[in-house]
VMD Tcl script that draws the C-alpha trace (Angstrom):
set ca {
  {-18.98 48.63 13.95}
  {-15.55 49.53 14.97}
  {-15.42 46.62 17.84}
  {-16.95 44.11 15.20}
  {-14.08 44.52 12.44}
  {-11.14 43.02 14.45}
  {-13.85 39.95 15.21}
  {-14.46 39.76 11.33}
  {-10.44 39.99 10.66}
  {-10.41 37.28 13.01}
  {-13.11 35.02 11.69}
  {-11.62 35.58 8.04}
  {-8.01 34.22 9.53}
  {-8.34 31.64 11.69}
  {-9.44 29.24 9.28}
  {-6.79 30.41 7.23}
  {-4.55 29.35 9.65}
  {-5.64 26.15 10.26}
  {-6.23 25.25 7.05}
  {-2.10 26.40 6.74}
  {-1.50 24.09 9.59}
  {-3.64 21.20 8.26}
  {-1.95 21.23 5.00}
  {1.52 21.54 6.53}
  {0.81 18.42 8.44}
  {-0.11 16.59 5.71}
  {3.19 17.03 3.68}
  {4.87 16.25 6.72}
  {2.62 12.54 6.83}
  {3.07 12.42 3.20}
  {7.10 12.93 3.43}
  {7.33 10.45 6.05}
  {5.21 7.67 4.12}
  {7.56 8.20 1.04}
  {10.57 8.30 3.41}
  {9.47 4.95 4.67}
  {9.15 3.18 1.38}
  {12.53 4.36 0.28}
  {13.91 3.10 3.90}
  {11.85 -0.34 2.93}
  {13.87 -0.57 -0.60}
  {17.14 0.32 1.08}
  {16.39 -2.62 3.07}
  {15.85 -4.49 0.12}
  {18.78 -3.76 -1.65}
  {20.95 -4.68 1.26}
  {19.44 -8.32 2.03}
  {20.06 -8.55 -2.02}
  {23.82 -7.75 -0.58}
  {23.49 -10.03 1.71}
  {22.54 -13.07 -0.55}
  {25.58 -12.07 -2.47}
  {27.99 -12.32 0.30}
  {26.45 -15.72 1.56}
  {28.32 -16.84 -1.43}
  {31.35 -15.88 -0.11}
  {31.21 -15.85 3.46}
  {28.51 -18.41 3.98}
  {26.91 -16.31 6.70}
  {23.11 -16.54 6.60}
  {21.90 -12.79 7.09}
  {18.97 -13.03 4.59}
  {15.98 -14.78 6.31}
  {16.73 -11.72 9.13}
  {16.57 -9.14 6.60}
  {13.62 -10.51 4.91}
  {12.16 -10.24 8.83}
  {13.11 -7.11 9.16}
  {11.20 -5.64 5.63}
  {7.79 -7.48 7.01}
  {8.03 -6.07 10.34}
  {8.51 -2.07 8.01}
  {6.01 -2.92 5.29}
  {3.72 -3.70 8.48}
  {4.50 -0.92 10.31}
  {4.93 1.82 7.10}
  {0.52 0.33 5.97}
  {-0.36 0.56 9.79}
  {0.53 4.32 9.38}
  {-0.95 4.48 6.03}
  {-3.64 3.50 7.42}
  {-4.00 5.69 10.47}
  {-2.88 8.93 9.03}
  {-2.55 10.13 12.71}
  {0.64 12.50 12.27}
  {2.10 11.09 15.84}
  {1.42 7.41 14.49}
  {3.21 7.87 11.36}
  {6.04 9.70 12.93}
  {6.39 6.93 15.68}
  {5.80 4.42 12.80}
  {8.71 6.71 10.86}
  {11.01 6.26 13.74}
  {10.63 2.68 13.88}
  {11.32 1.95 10.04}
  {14.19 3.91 10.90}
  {16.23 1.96 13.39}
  {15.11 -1.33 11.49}
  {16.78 0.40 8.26}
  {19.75 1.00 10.44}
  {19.98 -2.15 11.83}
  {19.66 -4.07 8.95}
  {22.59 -2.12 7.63}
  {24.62 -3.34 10.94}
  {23.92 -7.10 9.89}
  {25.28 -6.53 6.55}
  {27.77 -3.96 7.04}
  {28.75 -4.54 10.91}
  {28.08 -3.18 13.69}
  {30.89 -0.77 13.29}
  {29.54 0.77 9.72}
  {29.33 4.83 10.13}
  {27.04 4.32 6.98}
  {24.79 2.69 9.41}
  {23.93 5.81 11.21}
}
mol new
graphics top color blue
foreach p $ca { graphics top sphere $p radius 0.5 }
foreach p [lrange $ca 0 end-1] q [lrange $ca 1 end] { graphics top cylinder $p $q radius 0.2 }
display resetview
């Protein structure tokens, strides 16, 4: 009995564990879906900046910008739809440096908000 009891402890914590890890992962997906849409609205927000300065600078940014949020919506549903942690952190990464470069069109390419 004594040799079976550490076996037992075992079987009663690895799953345990794993469940741990599975759930851990999944507020890590979850974080990084929600972190896209916001990224996806900041993008927003700035080609609605952009329209405005068009007024005044007559420099078409928009129809880039409005490029740039299909190419993240696309990217942030592909990941949705995968729910592969690696997918939706690559798919993370990628909404990221659109976000940022979006920002560089309507900011510069000199903005340290950019980063």
């Amino acid at each position: 009995m004594k040799l079976l009891t550490p076996l037992i402890v075992f079987c009663l914590i690895a799953p345990a564990s794993s469940m741990a890890q599975e759930l851990e992962e999944s507020r890590i997906i979850t974080a990084q879906m929600n972190d896209m849409q916001r990224m996806i609205h900041e993008i927003a927000e700035l080609q609605d900046q952009a329209d405005v300065e068009y007024e005044h600078d007559g420099v078409e940014r928009v129809g880039q910008l409005g490029k740039i949020i299909v190419e993240a919506e696309i990217l942030r549903e592909s990941a949705e739809l995968s729910e592969s942690g690696d997918e939706v952190n690559e798919a993370w990464l990628e909404v990221s440096n659109l976000r940022t470069m979006a920002c560089k069109i309507v900011k510069g390419e000199q903005a340290t908000e950019c980063k």
